[in-house]
C-alpha positions in Angstrom: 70.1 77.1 60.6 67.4 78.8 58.9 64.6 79.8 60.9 60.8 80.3 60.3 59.6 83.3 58.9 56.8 85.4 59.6 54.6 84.7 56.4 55.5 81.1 57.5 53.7 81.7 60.8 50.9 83.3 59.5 49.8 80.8 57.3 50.6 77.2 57.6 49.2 74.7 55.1 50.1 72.1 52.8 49.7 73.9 49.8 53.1 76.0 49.3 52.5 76.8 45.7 49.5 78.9 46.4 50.6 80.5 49.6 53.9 81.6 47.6 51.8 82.5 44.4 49.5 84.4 46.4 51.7 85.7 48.6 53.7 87.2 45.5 50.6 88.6 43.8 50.0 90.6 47.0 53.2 91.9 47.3 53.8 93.0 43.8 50.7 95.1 44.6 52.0 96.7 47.7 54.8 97.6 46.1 52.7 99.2 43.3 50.4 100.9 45.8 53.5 101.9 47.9 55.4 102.9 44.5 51.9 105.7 43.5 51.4 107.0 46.9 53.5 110.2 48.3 53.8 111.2 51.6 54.5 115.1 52.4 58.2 114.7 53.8 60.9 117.1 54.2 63.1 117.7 52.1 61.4 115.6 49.8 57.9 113.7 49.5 58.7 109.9 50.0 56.8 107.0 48.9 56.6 103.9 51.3 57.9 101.8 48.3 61.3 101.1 50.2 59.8 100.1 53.5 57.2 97.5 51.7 60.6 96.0 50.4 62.0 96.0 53.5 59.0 94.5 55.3 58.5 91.9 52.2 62.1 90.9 52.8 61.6 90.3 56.1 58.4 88.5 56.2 58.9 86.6 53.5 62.2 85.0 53.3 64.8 85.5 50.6 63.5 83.3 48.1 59.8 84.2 48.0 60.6 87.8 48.5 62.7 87.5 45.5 60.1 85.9 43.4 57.8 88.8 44.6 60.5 91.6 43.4 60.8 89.9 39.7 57.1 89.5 39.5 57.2 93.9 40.1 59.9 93.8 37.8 58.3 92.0 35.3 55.3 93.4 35.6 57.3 97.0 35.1 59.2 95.3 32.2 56.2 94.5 30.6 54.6 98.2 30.8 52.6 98.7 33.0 52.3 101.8 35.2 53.7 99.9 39.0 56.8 102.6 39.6 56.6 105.8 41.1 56.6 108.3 38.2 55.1 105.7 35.5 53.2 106.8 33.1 54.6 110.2 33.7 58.2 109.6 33.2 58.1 106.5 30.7 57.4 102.7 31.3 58.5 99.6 30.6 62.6 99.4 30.0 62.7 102.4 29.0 61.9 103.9 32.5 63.8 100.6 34.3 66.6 101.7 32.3 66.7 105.7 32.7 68.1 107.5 36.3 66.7 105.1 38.6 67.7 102.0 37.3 70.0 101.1 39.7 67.7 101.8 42.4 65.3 98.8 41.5 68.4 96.7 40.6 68.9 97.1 45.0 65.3 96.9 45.5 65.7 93.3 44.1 69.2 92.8 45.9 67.6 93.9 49.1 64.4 92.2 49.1 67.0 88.9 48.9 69.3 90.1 51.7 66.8 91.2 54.1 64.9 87.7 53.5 68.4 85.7 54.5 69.0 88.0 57.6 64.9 87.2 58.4 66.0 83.3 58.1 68.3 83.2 60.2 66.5 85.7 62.8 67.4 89.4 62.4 63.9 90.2 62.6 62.6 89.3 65.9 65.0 91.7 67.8 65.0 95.5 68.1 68.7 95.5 67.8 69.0 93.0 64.5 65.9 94.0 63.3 67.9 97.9 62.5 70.7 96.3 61.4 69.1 94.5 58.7 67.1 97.5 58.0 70.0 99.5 57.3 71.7 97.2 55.1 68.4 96.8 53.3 68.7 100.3 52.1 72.5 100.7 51.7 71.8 97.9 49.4 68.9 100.1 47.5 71.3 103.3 47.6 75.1 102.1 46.4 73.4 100.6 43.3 71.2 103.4 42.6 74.3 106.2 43.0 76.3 103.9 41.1 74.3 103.7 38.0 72.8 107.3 38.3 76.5 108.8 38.0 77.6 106.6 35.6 74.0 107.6 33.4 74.4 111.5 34.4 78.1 111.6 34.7 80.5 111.9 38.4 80.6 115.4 37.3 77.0 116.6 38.3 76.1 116.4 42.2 75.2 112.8 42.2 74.7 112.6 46.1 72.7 115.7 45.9 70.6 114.3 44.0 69.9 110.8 44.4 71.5 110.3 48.5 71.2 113.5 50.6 67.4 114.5 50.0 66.4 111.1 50.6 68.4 110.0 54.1 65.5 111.4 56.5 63.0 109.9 55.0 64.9 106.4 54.8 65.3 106.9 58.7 62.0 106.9 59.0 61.2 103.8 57.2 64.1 102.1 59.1 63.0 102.9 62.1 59.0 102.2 61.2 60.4 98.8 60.7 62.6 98.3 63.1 59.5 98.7 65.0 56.4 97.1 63.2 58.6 93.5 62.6 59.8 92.6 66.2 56.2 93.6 67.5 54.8 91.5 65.2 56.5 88.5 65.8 55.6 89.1 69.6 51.7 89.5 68.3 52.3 86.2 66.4 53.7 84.2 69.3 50.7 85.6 71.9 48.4 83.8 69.5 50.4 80.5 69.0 
């Protein structure tokens, strides 16, 4: 049975279309914002891009978090400057279509999968909550490896460069999640 999600709880109204249009237009530009800013991290600086999926995915169901990821796909597709490293490293196809293609093919993948695990509860528990996180961003990652070492070839150090330096900042994310979504369910039913 699918259950409620958070953006659901947050704002009830008769008017779906704008909630879900609106609710999209913000979350294309969180993901842009996340996409732009770095954060020093070791080994690597990360960008918050992957936990704003995450978090979208969760709070807004599969189907409305999937709108939201085409809309920032689209909105990449058509040129402008949304993904971390645009204008610098190309825009438009060209960039959706160079070394980390495959990771925004699982952004979109896991923005879906996360919103059916948040329907049918995996985001109001600690325990589920993790799990889905962790799927969430094997679902970015097996994607993004496979297209990178098919584009770069399985004879450079693939993992090297597109897994390993990446993993502790991913924990992070997960774990800021894991956190921020169960506590804000608990906010949500305080105020009910």
């Amino acid at each position: 049975m699918q259950q409620a999600t958070l953006s659901d709880a947050l704002w009830q109204g008769e008017n779906r279309l704008l909630r879900n249009v609106t609710l999209a237009i913000l979350g294309s530009l969180a993901l842009w914002i996340s996409a732009k800013v770095q954060v020093p991290f070791f080994p690597v600086p990360m960008t918050m891009q992957i936990f704003v999926i995450l978090v979208i995915g969760m709070a807004y169901g599969s189907k409305l978090a999937l709108a939201t990821l085409l809309l920032y796909m689209a909105q990449g597709a058509a040129g402008l400057p949304v993904f971390a490293g645009t204008p610098e490293k190309g825009i438009g196809y060209l960039y959706m279509m160079g070394p980390t293609g495959g990771y925004l093919l699982g952004f979109v993948l896991a923005a879906f999968v996360v919103g059916k695990l948040a329907e049918r509860g995996f985001d109001r528990s600690f325990a589920k909550t993790l799990l889905a996180m962790v799927i969430g961003v094997a679902i970015i990652y097996v994607p993004g490896i496979l297209w990178l070492g098919t584009l770069v070839g399985w004879d450079k150090p693939v993992l090297e460069w597109g897994l390993y330096p990446f993993l502790p900042a991913e924990a992070f994310k997960i774990a800021l999640a894991t956190a921020v979504l169960p506590l804000a369910w608990k906010a949500v039913k305080r105020d009910a």
